[in-house]
N, CA, C and O atoms as CSV, one atom per row, in Angstrom:
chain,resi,resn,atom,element,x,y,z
A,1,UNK,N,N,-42.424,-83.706,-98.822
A,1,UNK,CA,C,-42.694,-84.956,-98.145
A,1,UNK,C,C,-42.697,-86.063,-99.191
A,1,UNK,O,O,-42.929,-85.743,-100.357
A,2,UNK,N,N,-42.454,-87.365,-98.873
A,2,UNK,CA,C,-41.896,-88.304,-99.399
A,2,UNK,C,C,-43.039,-89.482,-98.841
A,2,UNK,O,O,-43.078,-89.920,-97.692
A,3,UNK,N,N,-43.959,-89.870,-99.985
A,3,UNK,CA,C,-45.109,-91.076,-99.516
A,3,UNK,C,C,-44.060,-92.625,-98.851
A,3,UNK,O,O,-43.437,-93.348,-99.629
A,4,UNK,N,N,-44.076,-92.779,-97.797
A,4,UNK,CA,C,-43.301,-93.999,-97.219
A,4,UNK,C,C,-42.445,-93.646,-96.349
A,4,UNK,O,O,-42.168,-94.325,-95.361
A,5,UNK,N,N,-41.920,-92.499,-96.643
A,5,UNK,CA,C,-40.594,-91.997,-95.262
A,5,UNK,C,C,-41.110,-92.337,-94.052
A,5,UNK,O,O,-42.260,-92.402,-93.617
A,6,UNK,N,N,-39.982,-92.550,-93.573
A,6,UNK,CA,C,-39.881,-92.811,-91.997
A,6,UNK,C,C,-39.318,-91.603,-90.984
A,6,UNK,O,O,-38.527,-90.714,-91.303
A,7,UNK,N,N,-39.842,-91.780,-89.884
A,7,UNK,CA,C,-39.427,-90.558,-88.953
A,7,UNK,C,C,-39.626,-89.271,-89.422
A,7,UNK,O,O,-38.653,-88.573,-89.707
A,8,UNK,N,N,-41.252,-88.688,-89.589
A,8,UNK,CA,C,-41.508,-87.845,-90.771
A,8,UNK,C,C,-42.400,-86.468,-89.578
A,8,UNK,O,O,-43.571,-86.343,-89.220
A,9,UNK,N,N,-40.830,-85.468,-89.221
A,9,UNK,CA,C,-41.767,-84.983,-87.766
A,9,UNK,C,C,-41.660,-83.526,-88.009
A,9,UNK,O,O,-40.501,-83.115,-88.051
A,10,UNK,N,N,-42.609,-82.639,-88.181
A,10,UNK,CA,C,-42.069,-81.774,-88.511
A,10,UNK,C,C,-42.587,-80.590,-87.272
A,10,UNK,O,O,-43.415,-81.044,-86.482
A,11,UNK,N,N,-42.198,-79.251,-87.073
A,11,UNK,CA,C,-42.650,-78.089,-86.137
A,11,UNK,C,C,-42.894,-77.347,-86.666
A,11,UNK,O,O,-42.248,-76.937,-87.630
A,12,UNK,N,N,-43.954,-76.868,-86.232
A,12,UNK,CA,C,-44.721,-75.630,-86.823
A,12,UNK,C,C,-45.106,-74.724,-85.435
A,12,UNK,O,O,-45.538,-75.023,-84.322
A,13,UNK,N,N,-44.683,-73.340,-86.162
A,13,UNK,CA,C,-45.427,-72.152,-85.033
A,13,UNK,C,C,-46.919,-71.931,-85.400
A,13,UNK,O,O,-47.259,-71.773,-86.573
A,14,UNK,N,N,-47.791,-71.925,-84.379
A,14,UNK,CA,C,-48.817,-71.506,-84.603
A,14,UNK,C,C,-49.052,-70.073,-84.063
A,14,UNK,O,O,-48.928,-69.616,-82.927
A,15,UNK,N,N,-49.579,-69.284,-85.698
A,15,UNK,CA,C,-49.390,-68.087,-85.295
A,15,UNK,C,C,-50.798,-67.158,-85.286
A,15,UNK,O,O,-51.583,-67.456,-86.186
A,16,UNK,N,N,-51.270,-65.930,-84.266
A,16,UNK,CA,C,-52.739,-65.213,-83.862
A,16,UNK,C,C,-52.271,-63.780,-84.464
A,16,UNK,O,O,-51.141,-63.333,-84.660
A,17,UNK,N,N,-53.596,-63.211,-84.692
A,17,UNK,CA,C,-53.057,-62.090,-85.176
A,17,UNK,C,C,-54.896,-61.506,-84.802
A,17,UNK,O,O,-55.903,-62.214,-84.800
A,18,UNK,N,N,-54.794,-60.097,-84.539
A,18,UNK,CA,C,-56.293,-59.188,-84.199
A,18,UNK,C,C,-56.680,-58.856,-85.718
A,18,UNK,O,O,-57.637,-58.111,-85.932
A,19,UNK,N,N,-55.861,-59.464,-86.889
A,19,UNK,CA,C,-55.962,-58.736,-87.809
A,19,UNK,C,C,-57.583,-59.427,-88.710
A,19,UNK,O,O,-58.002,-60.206,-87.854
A,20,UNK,N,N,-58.193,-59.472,-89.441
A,20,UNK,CA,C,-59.350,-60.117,-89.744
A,20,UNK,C,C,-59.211,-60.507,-91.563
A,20,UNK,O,O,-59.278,-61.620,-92.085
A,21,UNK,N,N,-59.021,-59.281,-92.166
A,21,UNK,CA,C,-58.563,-59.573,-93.660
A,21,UNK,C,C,-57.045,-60.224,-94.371
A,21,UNK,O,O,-55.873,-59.922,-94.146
A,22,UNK,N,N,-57.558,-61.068,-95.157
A,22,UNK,CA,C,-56.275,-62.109,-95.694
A,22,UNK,C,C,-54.674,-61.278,-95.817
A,22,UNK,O,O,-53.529,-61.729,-95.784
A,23,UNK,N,N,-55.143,-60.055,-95.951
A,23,UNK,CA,C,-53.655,-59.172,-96.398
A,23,UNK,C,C,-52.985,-58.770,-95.307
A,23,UNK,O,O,-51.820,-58.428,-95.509
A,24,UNK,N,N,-53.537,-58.692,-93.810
A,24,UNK,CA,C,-53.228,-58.351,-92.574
A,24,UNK,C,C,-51.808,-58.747,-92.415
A,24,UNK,O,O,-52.026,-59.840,-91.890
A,25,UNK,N,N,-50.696,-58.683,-92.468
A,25,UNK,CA,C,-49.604,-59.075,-91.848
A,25,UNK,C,C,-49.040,-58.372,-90.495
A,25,UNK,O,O,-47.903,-58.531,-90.050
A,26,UNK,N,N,-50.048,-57.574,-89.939
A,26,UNK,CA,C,-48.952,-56.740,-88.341
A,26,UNK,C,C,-49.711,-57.223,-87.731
A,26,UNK,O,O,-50.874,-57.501,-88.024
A,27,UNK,N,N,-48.882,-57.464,-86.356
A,27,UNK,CA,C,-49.148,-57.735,-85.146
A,27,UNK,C,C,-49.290,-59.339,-85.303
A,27,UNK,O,O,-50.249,-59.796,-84.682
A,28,UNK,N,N,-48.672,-60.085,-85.871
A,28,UNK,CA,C,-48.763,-61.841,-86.000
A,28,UNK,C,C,-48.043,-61.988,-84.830
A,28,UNK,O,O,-46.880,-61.587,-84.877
A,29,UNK,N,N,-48.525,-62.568,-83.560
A,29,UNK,CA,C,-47.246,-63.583,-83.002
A,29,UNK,C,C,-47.587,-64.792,-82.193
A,29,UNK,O,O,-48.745,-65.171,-82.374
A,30,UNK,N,N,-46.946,-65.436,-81.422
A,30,UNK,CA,C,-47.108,-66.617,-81.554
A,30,UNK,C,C,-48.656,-66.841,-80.790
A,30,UNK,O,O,-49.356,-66.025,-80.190
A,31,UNK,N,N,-48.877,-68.350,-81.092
A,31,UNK,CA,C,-50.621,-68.216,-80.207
A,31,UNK,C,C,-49.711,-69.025,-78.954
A,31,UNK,O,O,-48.762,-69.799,-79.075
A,32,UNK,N,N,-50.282,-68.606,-77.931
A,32,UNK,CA,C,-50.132,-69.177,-76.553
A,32,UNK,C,C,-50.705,-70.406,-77.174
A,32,UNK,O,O,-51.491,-70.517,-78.114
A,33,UNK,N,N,-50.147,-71.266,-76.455
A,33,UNK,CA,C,-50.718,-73.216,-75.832
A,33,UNK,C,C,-50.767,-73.391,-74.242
A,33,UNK,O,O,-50.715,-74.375,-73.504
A,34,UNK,N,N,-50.842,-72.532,-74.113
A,34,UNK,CA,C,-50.703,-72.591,-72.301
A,34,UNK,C,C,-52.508,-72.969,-72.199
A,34,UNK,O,O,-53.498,-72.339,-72.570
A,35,UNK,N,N,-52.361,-74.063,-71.633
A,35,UNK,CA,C,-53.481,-74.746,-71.197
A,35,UNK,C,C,-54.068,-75.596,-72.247
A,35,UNK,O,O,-55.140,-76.134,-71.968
A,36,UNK,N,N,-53.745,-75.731,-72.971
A,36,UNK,CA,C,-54.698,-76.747,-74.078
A,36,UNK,C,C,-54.786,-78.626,-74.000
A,36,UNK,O,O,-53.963,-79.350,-73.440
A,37,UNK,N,N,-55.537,-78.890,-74.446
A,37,UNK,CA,C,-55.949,-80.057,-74.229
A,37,UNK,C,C,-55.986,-81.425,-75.320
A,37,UNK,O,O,-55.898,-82.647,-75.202
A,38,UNK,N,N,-56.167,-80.463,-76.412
A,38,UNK,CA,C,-55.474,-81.226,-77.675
A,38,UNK,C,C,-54.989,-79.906,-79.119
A,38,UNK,O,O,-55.697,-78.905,-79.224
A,39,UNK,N,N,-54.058,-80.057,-79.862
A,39,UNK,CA,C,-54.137,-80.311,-80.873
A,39,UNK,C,C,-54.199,-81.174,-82.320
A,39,UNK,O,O,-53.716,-82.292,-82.502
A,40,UNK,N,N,-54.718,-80.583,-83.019
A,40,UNK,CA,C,-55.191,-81.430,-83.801
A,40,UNK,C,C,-54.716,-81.045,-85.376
A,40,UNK,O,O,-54.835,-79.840,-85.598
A,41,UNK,N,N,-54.386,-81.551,-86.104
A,41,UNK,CA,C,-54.261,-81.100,-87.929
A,41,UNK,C,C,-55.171,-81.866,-88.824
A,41,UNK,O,O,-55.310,-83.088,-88.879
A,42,UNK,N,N,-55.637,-81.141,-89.366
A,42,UNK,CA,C,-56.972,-81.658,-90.369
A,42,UNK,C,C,-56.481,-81.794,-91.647
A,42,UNK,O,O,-56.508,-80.694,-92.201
A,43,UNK,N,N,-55.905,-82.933,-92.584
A,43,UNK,CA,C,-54.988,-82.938,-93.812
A,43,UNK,C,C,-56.304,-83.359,-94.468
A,43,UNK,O,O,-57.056,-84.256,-94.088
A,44,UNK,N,N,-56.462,-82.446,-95.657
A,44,UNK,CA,C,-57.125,-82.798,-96.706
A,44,UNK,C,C,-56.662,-82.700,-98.172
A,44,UNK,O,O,-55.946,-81.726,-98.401
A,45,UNK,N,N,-56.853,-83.285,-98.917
A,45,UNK,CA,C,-56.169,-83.055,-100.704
A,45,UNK,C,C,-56.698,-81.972,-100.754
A,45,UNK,O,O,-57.669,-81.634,-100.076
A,46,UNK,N,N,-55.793,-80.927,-102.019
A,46,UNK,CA,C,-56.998,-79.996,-102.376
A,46,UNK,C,C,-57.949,-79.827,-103.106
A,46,UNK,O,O,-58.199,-80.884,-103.685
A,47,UNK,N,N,-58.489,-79.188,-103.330
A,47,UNK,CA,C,-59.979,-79.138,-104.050
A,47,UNK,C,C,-61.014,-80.264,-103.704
A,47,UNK,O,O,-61.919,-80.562,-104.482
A,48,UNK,N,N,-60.776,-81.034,-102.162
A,48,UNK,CA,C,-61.651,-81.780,-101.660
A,48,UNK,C,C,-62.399,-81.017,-100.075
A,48,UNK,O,O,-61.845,-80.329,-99.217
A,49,UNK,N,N,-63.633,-81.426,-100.163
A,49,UNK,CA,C,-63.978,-80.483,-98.931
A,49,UNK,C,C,-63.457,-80.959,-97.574
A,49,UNK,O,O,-62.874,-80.204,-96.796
A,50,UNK,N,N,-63.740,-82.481,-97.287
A,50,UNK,CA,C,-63.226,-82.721,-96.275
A,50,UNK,C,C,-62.487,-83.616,-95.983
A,50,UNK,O,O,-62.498,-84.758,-96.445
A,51,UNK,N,N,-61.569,-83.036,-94.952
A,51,UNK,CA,C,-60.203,-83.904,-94.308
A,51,UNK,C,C,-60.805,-85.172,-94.685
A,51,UNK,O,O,-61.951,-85.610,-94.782
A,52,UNK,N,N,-59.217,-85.752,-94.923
A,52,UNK,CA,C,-59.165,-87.466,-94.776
A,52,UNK,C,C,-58.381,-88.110,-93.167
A,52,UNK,O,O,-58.477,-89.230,-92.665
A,53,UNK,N,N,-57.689,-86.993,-92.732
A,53,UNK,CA,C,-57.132,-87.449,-91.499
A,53,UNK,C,C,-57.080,-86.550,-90.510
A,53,UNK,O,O,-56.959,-85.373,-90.851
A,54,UNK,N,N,-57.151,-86.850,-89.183
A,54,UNK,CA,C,-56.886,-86.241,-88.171
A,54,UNK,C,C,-56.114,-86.630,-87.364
A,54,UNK,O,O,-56.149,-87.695,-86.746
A,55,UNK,N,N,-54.839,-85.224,-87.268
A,55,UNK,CA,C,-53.307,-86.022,-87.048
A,55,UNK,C,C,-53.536,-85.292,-85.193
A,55,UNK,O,O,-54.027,-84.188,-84.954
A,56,UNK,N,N,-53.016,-86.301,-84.130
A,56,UNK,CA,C,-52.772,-85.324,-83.090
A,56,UNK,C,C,-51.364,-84.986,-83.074
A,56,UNK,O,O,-50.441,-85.721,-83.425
A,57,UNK,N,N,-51.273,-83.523,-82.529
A,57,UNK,CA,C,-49.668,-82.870,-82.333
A,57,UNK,C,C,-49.590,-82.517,-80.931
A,57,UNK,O,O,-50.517,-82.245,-80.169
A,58,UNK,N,N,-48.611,-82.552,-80.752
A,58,UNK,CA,C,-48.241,-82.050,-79.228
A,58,UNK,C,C,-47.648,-80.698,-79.149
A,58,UNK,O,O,-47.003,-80.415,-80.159
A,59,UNK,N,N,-47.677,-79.905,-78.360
A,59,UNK,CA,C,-47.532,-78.832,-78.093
A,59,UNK,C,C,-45.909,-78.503,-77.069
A,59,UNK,O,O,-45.672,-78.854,-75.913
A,60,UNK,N,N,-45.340,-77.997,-77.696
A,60,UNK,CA,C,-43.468,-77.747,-77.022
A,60,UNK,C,C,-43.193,-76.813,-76.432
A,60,UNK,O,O,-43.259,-75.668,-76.879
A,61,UNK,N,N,-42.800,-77.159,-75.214
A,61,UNK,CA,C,-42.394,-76.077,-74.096
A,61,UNK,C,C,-40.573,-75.166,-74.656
A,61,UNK,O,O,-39.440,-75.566,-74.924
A,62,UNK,N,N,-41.218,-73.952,-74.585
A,62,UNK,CA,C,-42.438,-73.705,-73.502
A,62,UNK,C,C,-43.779,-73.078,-74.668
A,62,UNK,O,O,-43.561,-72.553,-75.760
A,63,UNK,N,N,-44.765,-73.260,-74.215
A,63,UNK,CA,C,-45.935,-73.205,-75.095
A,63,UNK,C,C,-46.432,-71.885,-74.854
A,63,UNK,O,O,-47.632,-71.719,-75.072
A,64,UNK,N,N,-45.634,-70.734,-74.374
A,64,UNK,CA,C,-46.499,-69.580,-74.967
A,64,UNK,C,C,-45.696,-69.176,-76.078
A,64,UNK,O,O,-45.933,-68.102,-76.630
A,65,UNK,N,N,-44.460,-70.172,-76.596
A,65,UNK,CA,C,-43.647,-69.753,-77.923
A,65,UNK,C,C,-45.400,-70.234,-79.171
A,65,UNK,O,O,-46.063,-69.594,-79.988
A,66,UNK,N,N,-45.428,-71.022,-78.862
A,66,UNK,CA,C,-46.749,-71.450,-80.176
A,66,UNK,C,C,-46.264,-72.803,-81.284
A,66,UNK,O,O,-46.802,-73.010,-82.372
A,67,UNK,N,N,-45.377,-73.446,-80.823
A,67,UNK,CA,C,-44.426,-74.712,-81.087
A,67,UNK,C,C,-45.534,-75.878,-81.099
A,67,UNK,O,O,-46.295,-75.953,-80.135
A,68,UNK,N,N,-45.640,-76.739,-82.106
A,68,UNK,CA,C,-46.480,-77.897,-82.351
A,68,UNK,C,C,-45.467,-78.974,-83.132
A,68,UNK,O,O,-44.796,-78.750,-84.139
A,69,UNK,N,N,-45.540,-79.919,-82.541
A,69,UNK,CA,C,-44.868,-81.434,-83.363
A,69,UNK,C,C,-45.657,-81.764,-83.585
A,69,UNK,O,O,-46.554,-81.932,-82.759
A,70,UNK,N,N,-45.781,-82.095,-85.085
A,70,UNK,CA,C,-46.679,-82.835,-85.784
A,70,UNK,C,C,-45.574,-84.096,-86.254
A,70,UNK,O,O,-44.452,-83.969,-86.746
A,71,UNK,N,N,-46.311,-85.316,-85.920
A,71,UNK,CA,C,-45.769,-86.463,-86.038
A,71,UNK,C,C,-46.548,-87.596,-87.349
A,71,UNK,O,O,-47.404,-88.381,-86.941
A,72,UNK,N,N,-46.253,-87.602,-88.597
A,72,UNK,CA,C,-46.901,-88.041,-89.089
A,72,UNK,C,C,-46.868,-89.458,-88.550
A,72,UNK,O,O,-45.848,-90.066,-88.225
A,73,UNK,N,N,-48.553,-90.062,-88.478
A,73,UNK,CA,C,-48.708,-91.387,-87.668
A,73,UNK,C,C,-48.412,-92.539,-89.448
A,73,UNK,O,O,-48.455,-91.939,-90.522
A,74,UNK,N,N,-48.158,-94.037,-89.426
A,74,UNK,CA,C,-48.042,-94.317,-90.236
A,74,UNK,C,C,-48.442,-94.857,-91.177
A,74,UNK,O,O,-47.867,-95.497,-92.058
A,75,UNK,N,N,-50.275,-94.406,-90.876
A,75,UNK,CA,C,-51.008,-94.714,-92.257
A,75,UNK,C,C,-51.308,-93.661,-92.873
A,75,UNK,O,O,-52.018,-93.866,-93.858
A,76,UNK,N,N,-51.105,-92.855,-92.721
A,76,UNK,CA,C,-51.004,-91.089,-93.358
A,76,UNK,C,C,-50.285,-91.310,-94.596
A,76,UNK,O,O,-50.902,-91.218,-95.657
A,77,UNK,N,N,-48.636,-91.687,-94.578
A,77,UNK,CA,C,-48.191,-91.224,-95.689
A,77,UNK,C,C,-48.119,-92.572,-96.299
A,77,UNK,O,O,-47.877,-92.394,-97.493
A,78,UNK,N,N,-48.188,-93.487,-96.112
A,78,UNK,CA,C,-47.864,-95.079,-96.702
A,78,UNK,C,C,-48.624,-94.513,-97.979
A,78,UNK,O,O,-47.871,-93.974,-98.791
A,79,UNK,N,N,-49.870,-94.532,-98.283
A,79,UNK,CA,C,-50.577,-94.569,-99.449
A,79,UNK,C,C,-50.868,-93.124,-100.181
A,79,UNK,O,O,-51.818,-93.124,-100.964
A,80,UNK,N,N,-50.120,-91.850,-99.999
A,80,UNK,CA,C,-51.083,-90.705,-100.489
A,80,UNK,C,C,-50.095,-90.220,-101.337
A,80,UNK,O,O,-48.971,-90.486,-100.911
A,81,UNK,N,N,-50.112,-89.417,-102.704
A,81,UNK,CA,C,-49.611,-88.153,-103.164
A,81,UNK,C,C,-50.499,-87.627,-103.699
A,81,UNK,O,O,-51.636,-87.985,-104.007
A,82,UNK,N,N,-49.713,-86.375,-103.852
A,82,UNK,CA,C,-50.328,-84.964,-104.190
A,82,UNK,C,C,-50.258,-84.122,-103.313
A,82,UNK,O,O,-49.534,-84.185,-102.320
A,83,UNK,N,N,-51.293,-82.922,-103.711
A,83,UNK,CA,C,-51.030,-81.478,-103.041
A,83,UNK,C,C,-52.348,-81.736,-101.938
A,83,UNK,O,O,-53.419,-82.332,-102.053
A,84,UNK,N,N,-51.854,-81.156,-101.090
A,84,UNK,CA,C,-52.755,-81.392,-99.365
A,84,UNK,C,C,-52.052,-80.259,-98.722
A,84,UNK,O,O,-50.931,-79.779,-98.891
A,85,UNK,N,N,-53.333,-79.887,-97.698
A,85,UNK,CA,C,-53.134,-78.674,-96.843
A,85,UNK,C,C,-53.659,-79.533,-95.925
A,85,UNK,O,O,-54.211,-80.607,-96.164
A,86,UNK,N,N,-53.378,-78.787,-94.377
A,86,UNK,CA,C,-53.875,-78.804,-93.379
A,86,UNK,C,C,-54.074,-77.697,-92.668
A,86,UNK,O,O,-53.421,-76.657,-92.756
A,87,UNK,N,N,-54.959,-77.911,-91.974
A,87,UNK,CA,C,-55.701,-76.448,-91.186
A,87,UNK,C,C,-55.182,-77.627,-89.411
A,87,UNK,O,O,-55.070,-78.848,-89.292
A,88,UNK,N,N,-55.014,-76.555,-88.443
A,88,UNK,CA,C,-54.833,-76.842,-87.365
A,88,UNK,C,C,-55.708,-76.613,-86.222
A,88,UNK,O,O,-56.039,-75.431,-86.320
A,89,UNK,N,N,-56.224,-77.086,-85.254
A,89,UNK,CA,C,-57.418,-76.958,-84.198
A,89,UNK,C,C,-56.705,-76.968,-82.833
A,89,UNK,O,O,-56.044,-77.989,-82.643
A,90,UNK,N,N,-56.691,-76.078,-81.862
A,90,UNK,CA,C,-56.227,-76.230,-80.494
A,90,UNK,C,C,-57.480,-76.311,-79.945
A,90,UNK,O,O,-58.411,-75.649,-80.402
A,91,UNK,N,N,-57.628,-77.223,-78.801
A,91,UNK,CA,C,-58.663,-76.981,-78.071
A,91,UNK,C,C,-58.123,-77.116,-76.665
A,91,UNK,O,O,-57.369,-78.023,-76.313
A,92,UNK,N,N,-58.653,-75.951,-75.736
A,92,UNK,CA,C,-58.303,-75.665,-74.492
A,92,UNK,C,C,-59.256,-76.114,-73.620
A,92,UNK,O,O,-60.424,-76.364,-73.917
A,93,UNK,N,N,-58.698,-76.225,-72.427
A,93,UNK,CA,C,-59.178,-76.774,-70.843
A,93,UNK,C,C,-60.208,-75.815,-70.578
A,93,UNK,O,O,-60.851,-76.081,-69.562
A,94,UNK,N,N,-60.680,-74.417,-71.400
A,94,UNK,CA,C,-61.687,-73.886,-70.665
A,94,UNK,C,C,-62.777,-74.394,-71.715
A,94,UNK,O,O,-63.870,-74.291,-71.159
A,95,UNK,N,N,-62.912,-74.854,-72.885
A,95,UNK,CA,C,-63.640,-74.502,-74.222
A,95,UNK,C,C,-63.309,-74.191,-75.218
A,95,UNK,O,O,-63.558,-74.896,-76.196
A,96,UNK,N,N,-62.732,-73.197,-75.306
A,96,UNK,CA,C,-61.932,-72.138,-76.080
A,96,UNK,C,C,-61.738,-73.514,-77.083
A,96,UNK,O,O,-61.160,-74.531,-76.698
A,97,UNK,N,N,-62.403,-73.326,-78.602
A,97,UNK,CA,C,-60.790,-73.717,-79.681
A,97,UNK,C,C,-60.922,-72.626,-80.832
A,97,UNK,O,O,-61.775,-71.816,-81.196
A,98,UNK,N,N,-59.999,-72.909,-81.112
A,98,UNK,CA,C,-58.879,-71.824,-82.226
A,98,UNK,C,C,-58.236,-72.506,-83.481
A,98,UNK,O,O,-57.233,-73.210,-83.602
A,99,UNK,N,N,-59.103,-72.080,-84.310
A,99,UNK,CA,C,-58.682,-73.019,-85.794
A,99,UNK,C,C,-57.940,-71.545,-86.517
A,99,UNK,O,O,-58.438,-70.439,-86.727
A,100,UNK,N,N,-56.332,-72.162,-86.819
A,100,UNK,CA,C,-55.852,-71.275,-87.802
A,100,UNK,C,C,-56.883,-71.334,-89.181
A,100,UNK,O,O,-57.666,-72.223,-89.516
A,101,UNK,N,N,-56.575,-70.075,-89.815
A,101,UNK,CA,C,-57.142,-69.676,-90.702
A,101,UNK,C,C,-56.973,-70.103,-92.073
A,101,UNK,O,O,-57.734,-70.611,-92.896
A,102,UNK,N,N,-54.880,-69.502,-92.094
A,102,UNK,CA,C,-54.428,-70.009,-93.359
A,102,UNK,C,C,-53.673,-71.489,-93.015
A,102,UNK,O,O,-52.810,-71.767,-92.182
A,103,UNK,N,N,-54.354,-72.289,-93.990
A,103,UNK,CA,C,-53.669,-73.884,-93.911
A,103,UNK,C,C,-52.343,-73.633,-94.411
A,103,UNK,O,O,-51.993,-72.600,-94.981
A,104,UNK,N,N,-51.622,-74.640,-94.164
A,104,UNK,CA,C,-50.592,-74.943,-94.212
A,104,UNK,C,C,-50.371,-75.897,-95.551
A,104,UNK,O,O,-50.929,-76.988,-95.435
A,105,UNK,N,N,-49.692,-75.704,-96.751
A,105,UNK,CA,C,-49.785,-76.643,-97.498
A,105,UNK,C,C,-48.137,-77.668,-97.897
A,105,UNK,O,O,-46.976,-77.260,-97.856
A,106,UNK,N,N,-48.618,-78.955,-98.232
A,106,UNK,CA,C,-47.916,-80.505,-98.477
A,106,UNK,C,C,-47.874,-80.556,-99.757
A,106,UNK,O,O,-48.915,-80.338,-100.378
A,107,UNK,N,N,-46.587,-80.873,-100.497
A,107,UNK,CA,C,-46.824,-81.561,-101.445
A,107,UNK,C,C,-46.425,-83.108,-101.253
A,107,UNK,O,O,-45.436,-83.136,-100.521
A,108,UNK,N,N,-46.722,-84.091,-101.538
A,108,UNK,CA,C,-46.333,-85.296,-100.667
A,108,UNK,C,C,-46.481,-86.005,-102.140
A,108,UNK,O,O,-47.540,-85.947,-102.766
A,109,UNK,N,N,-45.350,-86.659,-102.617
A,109,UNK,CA,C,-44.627,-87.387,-103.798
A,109,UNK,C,C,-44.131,-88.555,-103.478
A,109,UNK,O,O,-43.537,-88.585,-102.401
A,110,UNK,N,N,-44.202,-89.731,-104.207
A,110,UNK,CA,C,-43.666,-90.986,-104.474
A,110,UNK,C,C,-42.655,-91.169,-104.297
A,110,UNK,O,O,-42.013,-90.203,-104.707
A,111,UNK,N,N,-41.858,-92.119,-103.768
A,111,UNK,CA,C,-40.417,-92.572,-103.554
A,111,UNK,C,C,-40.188,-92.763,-104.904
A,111,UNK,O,O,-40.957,-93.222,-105.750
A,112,UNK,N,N,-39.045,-92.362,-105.021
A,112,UNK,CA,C,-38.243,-92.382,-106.807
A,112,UNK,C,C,-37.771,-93.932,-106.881
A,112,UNK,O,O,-37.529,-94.498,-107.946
A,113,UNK,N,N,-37.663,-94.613,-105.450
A,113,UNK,CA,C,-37.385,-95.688,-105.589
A,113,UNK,C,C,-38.203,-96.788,-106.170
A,113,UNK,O,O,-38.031,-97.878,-106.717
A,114,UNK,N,N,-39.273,-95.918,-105.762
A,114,UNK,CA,C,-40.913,-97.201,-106.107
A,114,UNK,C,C,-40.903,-98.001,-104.902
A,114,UNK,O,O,-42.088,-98.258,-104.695
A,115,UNK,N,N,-39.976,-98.696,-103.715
A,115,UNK,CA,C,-40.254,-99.175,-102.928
A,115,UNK,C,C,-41.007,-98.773,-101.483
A,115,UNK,O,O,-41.321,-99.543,-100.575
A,116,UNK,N,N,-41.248,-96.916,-101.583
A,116,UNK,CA,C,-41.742,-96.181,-100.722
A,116,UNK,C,C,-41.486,-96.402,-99.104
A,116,UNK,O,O,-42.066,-95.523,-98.466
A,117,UNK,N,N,-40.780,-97.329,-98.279
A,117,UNK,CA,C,-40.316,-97.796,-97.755
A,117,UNK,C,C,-41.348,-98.310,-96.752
A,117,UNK,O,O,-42.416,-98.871,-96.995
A,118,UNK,N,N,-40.681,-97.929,-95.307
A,118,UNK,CA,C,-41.720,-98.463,-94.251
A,118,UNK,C,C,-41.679,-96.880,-93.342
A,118,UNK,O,O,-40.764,-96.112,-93.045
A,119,UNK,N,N,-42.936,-96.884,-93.141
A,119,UNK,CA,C,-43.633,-95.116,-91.993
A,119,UNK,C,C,-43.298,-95.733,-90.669
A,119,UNK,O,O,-43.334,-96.949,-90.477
A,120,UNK,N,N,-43.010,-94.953,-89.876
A,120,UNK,CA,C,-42.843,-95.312,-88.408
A,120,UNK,C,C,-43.613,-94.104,-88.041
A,120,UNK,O,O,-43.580,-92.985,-88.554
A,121,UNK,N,N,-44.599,-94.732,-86.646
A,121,UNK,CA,C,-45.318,-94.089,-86.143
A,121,UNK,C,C,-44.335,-93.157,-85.396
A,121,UNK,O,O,-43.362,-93.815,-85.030
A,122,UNK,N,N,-44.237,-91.685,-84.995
A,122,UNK,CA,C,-43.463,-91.086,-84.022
A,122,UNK,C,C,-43.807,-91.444,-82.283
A,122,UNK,O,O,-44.916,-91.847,-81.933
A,123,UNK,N,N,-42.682,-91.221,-81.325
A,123,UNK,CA,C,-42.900,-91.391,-80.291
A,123,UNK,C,C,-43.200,-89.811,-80.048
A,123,UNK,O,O,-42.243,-89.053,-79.887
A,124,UNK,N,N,-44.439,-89.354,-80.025
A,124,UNK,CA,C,-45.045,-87.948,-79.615
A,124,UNK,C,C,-46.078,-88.020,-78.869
A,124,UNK,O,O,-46.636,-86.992,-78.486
């Protein structure tokens, strides 16, 4: 990722697994979105405890694939580099939410131009 880009949208599967320990890799597949009410991505630098932003994503049919657009909004990347993860939050129409486990990690770097340009909010 590029601090200033425009149209900055990316998809991610969100993926469940019965498994409990970090080394678990069987049985991963996608998490249902059937019924949810928001998602959410929690971007924080690392080695900081807590998020600086909370991005909403929308969820892509059909949603028992586990498909999320994350749309970076455009005060997110105007001002940040460095290394950042995000952890993701679904929350469903009954209660139910479901925070992936392993974050997802950003490295997000300076325009080589120095002019970093202009962020456009996504239509999501």
């Amino acid at each position: 990722m590029v601090a200033g880009d425009a149209y900055n949208e990316i998809t991610v599967q969100l993926q469940s697994s019965e498994c409990i320990e970090d080394s678990c890799e069987k049985d991963w597949a996608a998490l249902n979105l059937d019924g949810y009410v928001n998602i959410y991505m929690y971007l924080k630098k690392v080695g900081e405890v807590e998020a600086e932003f909370r991005i909403e994503c929308v969820g892509v049919t059909p949603l028992t694939d586990g498909n999320v657009l994350l749309c970076w909004p455009e005060d997110v990347l105007a001002d940040i580099s460095g290394r950042y993860e995000g952890e993701f939050e679904v929350r469903y129409s009954n209660g139910r939410i479901v925070t992936t486990y392993q974050p997802i990690k950003f490295d997000i770097r300076n325009d080589f131009s120095g002019n970093g340009g202009v962020v456009n909010a996504c239509s999501c």
